[in-house]
C-alpha positions as CSV (number, residue, x, y, z in Angstrom):
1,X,76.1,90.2,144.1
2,X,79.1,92.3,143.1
3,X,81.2,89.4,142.4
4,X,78.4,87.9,140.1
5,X,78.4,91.5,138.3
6,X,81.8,91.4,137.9
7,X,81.8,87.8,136.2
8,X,79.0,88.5,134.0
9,X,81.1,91.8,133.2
10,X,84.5,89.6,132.3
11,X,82.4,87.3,130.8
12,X,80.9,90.1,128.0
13,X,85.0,91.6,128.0
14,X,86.1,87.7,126.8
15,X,83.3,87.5,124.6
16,X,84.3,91.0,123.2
17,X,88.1,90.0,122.6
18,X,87.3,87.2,120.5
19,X,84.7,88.8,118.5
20,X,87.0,91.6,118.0
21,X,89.9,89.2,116.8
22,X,86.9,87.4,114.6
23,X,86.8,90.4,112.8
24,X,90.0,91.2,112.3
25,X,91.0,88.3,111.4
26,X,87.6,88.2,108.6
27,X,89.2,91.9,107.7
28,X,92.4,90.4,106.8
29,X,90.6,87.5,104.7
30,X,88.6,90.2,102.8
31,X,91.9,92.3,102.5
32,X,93.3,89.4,100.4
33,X,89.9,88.5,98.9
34,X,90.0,92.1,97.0
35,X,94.2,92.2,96.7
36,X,93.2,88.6,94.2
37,X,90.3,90.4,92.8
38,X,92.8,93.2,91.6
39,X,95.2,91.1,90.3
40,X,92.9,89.2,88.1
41,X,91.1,92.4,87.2
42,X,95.0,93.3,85.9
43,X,95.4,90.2,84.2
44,X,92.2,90.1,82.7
45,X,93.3,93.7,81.4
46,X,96.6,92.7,80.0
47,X,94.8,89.7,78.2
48,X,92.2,91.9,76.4
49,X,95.1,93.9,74.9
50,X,97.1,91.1,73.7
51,X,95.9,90.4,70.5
52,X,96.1,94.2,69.3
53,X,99.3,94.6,70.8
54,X,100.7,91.5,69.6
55,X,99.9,92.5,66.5
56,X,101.2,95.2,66.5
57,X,104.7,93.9,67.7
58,X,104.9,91.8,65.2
59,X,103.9,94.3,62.2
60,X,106.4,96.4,63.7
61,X,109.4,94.3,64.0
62,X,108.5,93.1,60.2
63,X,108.6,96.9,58.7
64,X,111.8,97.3,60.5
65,X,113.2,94.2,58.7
66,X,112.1,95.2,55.6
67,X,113.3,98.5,55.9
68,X,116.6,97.0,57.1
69,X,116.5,95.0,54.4
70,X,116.3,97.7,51.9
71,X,118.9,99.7,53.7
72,X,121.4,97.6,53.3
73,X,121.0,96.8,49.6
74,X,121.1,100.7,49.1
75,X,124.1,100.5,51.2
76,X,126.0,97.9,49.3
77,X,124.8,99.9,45.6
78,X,126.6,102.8,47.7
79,X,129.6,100.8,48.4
80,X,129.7,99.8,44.4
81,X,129.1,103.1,43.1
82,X,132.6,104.6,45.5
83,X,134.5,101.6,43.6
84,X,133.5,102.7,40.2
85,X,133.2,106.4,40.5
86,X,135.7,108.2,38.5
87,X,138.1,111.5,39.6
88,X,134.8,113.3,38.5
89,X,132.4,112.3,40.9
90,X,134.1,110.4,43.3
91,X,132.9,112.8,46.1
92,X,129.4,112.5,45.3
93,X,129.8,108.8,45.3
94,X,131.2,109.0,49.1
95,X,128.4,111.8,50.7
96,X,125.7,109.0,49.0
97,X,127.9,106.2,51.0
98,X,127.7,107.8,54.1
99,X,124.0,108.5,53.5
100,X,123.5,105.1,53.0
101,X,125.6,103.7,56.4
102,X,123.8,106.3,58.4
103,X,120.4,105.1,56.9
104,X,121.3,101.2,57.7
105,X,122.5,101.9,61.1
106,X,119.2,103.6,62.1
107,X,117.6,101.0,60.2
108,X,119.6,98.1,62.3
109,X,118.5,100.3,65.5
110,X,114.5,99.9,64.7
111,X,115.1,96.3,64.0
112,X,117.1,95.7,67.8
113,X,114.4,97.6,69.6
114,X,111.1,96.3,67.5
115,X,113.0,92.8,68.2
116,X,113.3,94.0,71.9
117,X,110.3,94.9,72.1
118,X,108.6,91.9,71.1
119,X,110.6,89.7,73.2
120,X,109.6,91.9,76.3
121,X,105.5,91.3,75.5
122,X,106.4,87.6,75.2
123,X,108.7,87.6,78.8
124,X,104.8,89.7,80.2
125,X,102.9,86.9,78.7
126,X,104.6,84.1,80.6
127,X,104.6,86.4,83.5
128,X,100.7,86.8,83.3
129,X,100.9,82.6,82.7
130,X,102.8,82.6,86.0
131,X,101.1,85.0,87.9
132,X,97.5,83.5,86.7
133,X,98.9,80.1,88.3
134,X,100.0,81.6,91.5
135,X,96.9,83.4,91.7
136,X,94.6,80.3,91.4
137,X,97.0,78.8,93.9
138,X,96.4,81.7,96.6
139,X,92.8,81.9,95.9
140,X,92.5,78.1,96.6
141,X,94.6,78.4,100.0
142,X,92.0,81.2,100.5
143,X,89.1,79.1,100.1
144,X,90.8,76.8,102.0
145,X,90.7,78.8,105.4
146,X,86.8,80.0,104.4
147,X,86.3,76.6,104.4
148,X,83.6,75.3,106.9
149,X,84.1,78.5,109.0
150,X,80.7,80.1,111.0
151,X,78.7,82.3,109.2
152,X,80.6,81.6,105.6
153,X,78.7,80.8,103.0
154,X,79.7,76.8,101.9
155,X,80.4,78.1,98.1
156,X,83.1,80.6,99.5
157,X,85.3,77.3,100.7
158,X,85.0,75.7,97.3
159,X,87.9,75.7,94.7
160,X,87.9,78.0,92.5
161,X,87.0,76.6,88.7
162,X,90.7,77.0,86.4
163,X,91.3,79.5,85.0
164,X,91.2,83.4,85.7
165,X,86.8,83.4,84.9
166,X,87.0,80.9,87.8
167,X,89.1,82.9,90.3
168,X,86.8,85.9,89.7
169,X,84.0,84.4,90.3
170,X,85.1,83.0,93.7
171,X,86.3,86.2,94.8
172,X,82.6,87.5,94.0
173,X,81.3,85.0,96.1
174,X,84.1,85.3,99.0
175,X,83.9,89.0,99.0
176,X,80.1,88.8,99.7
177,X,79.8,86.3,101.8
178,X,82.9,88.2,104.0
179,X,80.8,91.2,103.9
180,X,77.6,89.2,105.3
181,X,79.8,87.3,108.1
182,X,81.2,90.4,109.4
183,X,78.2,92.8,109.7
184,X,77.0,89.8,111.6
185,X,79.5,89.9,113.9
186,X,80.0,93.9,114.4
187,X,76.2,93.6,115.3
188,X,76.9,91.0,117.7
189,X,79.6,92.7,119.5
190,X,77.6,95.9,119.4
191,X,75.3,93.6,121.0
192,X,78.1,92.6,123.9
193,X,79.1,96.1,124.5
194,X,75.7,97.3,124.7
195,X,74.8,94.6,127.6
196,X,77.9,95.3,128.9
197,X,76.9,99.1,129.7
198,X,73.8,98.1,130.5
199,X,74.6,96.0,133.3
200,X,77.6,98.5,134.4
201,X,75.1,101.3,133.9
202,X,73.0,99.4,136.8
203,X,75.9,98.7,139.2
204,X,77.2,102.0,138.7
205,X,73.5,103.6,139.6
206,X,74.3,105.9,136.2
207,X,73.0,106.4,132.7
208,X,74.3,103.6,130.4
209,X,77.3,104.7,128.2
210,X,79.4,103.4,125.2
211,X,82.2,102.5,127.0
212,X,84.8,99.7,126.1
213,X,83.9,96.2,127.6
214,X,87.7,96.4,129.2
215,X,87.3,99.9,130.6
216,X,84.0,99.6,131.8
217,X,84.8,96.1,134.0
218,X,87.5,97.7,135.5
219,X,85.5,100.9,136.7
220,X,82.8,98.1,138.1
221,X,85.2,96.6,139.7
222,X,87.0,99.8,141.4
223,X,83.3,100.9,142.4
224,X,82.0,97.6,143.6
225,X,86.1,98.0,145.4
């Protein structure tokens, strides 16, 4: 009799093990369930704003032209006016000249970081292009590993549909479907451990407890000795 306790006792402990890692390893699916959700969330973000703030580059980097552009023809009208100035106002004609440079320069400056600044939202577009790729990629490998498992629903292990709308709508589905399979499984392995004390509960000759399946066959077993 002992022995048979002890059996059924290791038998609930192996059953605990696996359930445990079943979760854990469910926990770590979800984990990157929700990291792709944020990411698309992110890029979704990023996409809404694009056509204001491309716009926006682009106005800016052409008022910095044209303001370049003016600066410079004030600047050569300056350069002009020192060549013909007479004795009289010869100074003048220089303080307007230096005027005029340190207008172009700044002038030059807005037009090299409007430039800038438009080529950095185009190097974050093809970024977001890449990142929207790799994302579709991970979310497929995801679906992948979802696929066919116990207690996953079957539209969790399909592809996702292209795109970033069809990435976010798998991860909807995943996510739940996660959240399903492993409340499932924490009740079962409550389940396990709550047998588990039961039975020990009855070989010990002692109110049942809530101790670890591991713990608890061990004790048996030291009792039972």
């Amino acid at each position: 009799m002992p022995e048979r306790v002890l059996a059924v006792l290791r038998e609930l402990e192996r059953a605990d093990e696996e359930t445990g890692a079943a979760l854990a390893d469910l926990d770590r699916l979800a984990g990157d369930v929700d990291s792709v959700r944020a990411r698309v969330g992110k890029l979704e973000a990023f996409a809404a704003r694009l056509p204001a703030e491309g716009e926006a580059r682009a106005a800016e980097l052409e008022r910095s032209r044209v303001e370049a552009s003016a600066a410079q023809r004030v600047l050569e009208e300056a350069e002009a006016a020192v060549l013909a100035a007479g004795p009289e106002n010869a100074h003048e004609a220089k303080r307007f000249r230096v005027r005029a440079r340190d207008r172009a320069s700044v002038a030059d400056r807005r037009v090299v970081e409007a430039t800038k600044a438009a080529e950095d939202l185009e190097n974050r577009v093809a970024e977001a292009t890449i990142e929207g790729h790799e994302l579709h990629a991970h979310a497929r490998e995801l679906a992948a590993e979802l696929r066919g498992r116990p207690r996953i629903a079957e539209d969790a292990g399909k592809e996702p549909r292209p795109g970033l709308d069809g990435v976010e709508a798998w991860s909807e589905i995943a996510r739940a479907s996660l959240f399903v399979a492993r409340g499932q499984l924490s009740a079962e392995r409550e389940a396990v451990i709550r047998q588990a004390n039961e039975i020990g509960a009855l070989a010990l000759g002692e109110p049942p407890s809530a101790m670890g399946t591991g713990a608890l066959a061990r004790r048996v077993e030291r009792a039972l000795g």
